[in-house]
C-alpha positions in Angstrom: 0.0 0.0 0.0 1.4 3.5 -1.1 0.2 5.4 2.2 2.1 8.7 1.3 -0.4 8.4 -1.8 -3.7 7.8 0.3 -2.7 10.5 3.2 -2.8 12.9 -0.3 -5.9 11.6 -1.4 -7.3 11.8 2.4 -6.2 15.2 2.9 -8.1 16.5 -0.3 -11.4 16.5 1.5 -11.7 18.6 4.2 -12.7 16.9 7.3 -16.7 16.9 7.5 -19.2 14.3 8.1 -19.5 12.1 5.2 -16.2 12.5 3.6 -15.2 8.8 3.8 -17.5 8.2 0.3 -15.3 10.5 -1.4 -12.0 9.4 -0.1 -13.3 5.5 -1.4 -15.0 7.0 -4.5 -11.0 8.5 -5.6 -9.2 5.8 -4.1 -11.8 3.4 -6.5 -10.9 5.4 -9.2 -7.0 5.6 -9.1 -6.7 1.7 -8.5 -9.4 0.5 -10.2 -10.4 -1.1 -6.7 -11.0 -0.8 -3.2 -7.9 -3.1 -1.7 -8.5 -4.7 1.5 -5.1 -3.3 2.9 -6.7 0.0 2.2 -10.4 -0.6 3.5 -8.6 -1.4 6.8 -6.2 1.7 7.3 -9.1 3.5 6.4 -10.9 1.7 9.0 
């Protein structure tokens, strides 16, 4: 997992209820996927 790459795509949504859909929606979108190692440091 490229963390430095998901703490940029984390820090692109301010933080605010409901912001976790967007972080998976981009995340989906520049992997093609939601890996598992992901789903869980998101967790």
């Amino acid at each position: 997992m490229d963390t430095a790459r998901l703490n940029e795509i984390i820090g692109r949504y301010p933080a605010r209820t409901g912001k976790i859909l967007g972080i998976l929606e981009q995340v989906q979108r520049e992997f093609g996927y939601l890996p598992k190692d992901i789903l869980k440091y998101l967790a």
